[in-house]
C-alpha positions as CSV (number, residue, x, y, z in Angstrom):
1,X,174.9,50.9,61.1
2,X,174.6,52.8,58.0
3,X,171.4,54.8,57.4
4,X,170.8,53.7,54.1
5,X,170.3,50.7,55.4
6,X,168.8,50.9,58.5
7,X,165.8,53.4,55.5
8,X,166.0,50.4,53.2
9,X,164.6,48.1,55.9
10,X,162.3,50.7,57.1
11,X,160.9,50.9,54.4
12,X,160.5,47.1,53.3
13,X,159.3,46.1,56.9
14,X,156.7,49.3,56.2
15,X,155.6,47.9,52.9
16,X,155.4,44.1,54.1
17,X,153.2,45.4,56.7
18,X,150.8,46.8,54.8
19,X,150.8,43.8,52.4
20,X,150.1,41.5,55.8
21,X,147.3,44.3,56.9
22,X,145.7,44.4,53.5
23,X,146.0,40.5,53.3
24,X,144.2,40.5,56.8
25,X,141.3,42.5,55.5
26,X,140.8,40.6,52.2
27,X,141.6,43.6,50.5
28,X,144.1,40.9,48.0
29,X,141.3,38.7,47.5
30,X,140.5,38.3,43.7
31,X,142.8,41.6,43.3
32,X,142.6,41.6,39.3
33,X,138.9,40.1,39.0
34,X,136.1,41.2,37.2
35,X,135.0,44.0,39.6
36,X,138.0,45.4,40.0
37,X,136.1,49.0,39.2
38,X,134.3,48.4,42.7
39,X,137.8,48.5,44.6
40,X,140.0,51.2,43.5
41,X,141.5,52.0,46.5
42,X,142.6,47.7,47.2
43,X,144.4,48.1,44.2
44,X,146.0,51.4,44.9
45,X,147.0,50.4,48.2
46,X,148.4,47.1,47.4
47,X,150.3,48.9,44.2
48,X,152.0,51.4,46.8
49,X,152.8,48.7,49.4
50,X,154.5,47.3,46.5
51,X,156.1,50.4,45.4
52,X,157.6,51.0,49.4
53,X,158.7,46.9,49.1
54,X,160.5,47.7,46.3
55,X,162.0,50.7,47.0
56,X,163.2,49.4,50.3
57,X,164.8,46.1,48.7
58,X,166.5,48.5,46.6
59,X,167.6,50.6,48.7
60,X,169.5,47.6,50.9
61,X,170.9,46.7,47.5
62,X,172.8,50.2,47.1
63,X,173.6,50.4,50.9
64,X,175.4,46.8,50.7
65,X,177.3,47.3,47.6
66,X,178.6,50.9,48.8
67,X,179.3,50.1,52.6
């Protein structure tokens, strides 16, 4: 298997699994509400478990296209 792709799908599993954890703890709840200012670090985590989604997606994308 190539090892792009075996680090794209790394790295989306790694990033769904955060979104799952984060959904567990109600951390998505209301994510853009009005006091958002209370709950920086929801929204920072759920923008970098977006971040590793998409950069894992991505990075299937280029491994299937090349291999």
């Amino acid at each position: 298997m190539d090892p792009r792709l075996k680090w794209g799908l790394g790295t989306t599993l790694l990033g769904l699994l955060g979104l799952v954890l984060l959904a567990s703890t109600g951390a998505v709840q209301n994510l853009l509400g009005p006091d958002i200012q209370n709950r920086p670090v929801n929204l920072a985590a759920v923008g970098g478990s977006l971040l590793l989604v998409a950069a894992g997606v991505a990075t299937l994308v280029q491994a299937r296209q090349t291999g």
